[in-house]
Structure formats: C-alpha cells, structure tokens
N, C-alpha and C positions, 0 to 999 in steps of 0.2 A: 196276363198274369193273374191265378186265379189268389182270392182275398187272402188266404194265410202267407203266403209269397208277401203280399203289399204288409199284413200288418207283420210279419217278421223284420220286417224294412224300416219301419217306426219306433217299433218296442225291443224291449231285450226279452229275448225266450227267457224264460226262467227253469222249465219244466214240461212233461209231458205225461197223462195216467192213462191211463183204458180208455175214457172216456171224453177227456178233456187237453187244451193247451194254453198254456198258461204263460202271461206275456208281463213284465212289470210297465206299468206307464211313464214316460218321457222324466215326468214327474218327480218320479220312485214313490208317489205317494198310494198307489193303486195298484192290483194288479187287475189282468184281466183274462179270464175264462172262455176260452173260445171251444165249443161245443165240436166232437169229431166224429159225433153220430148222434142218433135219436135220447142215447141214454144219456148222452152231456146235455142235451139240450132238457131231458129231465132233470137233472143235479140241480140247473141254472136254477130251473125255475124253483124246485124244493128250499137251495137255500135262499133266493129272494123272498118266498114266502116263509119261512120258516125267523128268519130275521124280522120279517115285518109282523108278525105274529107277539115272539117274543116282545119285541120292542115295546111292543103296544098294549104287552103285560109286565111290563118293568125289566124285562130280565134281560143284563144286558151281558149275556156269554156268550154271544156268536157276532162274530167279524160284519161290521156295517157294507149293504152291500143291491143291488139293484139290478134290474135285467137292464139292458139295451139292447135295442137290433141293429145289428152291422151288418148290411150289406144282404139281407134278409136272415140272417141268424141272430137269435137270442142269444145274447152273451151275459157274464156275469160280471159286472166292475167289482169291488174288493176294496176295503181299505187295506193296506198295505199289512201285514201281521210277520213278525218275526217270529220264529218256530222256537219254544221253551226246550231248553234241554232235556235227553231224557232222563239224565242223573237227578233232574230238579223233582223237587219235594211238591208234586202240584193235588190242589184239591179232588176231593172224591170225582166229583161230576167231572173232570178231567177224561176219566177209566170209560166213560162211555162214551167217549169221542172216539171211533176209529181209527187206530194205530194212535191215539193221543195225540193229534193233531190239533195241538194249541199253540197259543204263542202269544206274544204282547203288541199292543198297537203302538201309535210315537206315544200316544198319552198314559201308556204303562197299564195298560187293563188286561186282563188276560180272559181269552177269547177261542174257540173253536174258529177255526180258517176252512175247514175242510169236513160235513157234515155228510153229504148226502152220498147213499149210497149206491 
C-alpha cells in the first residue's frame, strides 16, 4: 500500500490542487499538506519558511505551520483555518492572498491558509 493509501486511511481528505493533498488531522485541529510532486514539495517548504520569517517579525497573518517528513516526504502540518467568506468585508493585505485564501483559526485571527504559489 503506497503512503497516501495508509494516510487517506487515518485522516479525512479534505481537498486536492495541482500541487498538493490535503488531509484534516484525527484531531480536526490540523490539517496536513502532502506534496504530489516536486512543486508541493516547494509550497511546503515556502510556506514553512515564510511563517517562520513573519513570526519572527511580528506579523502574525499567515496560518501557523511546520514541515515534517512522512515517510520520506516533506509535508506541511497547518493549524486548522476556516475559509472567510467571500461576501465578508476583509482587510487590504487580504487582496494579495491568491484567490483570497483567508480564513480564521479556533482563536478568531484571520490569517492566509494558502500562500505559495
């Protein structure tokens, strides 16, 4: 059984993009990014760094978040982010999110989920 087989078996699919698959954790507090070519495996690591970047300049608008390797692939965990409506009245910096891909965590921050391109 090759790995996305075992982790579909664990997690709930949530979704699938060009580049990535995306599973929610046992949890529901996480989700998690599982690379389906070389360009996810670029995403992971852009938004791992690009979070640890921000963080570590105050700014806290992009979804908390880490590589791991599974099974020899760099994966991306996720805190959990619910998708803002698009009817909703969201800040400028929203507009340069790709397709505005924001959304709120449990603790009500609103946050970019989906950065890299």
């Amino acid at each position: 059984m090759n790995f996305l087989a075992r982790i579909s078996g664990r997690m709930t699919f949530l979704g699938e993009g060009r580049t990535r698959r995306v599973f929610l954790s046992r949890s529901g507090k996480y989700v998690v990014k599982i690379p389906l070519n070389g360009e996810g495996e670029h995403a992971n690591f852009i938004e791992a760094r690009d979070f640890s970047l921000n963080r570590f300049l105050g700014q806290e608008k992009l979804a908390r978040c880490r590589e791991v390797c599974l099974n020899g692939k760099w994966c991306l965990v996720m805190e959990r982010v619910y998708p803002a409506s698009i009817e909703e009245n969201l800040p400028s910096w929203a507009d340069f999110v790709d397709c505005r891909q924001v959304g709120y965590t449990r603790r009500k921050n609103l946050v970019a989920y989906d950065w890299a391109s």
